[in-house]
C-alpha positions, 0 to 999 in steps of 0.5 A: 100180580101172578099174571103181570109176572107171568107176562114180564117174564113171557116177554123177557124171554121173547126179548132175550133173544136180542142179546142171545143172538150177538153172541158167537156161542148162540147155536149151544144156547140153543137147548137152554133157550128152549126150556126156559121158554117152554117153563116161561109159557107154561107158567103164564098159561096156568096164570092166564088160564082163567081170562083168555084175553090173557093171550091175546098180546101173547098171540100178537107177538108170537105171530109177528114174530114168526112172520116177520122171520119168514117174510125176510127169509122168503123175500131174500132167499135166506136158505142154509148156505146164506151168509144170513141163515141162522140154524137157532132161528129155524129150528126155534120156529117149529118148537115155539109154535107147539109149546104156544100151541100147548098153552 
């Protein structure tokens, strides 16, 4: 039971940012975005500690996640500047990747 909430919840979190990202306030959601998915993955890597297949829908996500948004960054020059560009974006990328890393 302790694992399904922990994956509903990493997968909320994840999915969050859908509804995060119309808001004109985004960028100051930044910090508070964060730490909440740093406790999210913390939480689901002391439950999924024990079974490692655990990770694996986690480790998916995240992956396609990160290089969808840097194919699309690459592939139409989204760089600052760009009507496109999204500071929340870029700076998440980096952070996320160590707190999955951490877990």
């Amino acid at each position: 039971a302790a694992g399904a909430l922990a994956r509903a919840l990493l997968f909320g979190h994840v999915w969050l940012l859908h509804p995060v990202g119309r808001l004109s306030m985004k960028q100051s959601l930044f910090w508070p975005y964060m730490v909440e998915g740093f406790a999210v993955l913390a939480y689901f890597g002391h439950v999924a500690t024990p079974t490692p297949v655990a990770f694996l829908p986690v480790v998916v996500q995240f992956v396609g996640r990160w290089g969808l948004y840097r194919f699309v960054t690459h592939k139409f020059n989204i760089v600052p500047g760009h009507a496109y560009y999204d500071a929340f974006e870029d700076r998440k990328q980096p952070l996320e990747l160590a707190a999955v890393y951490r877990v």
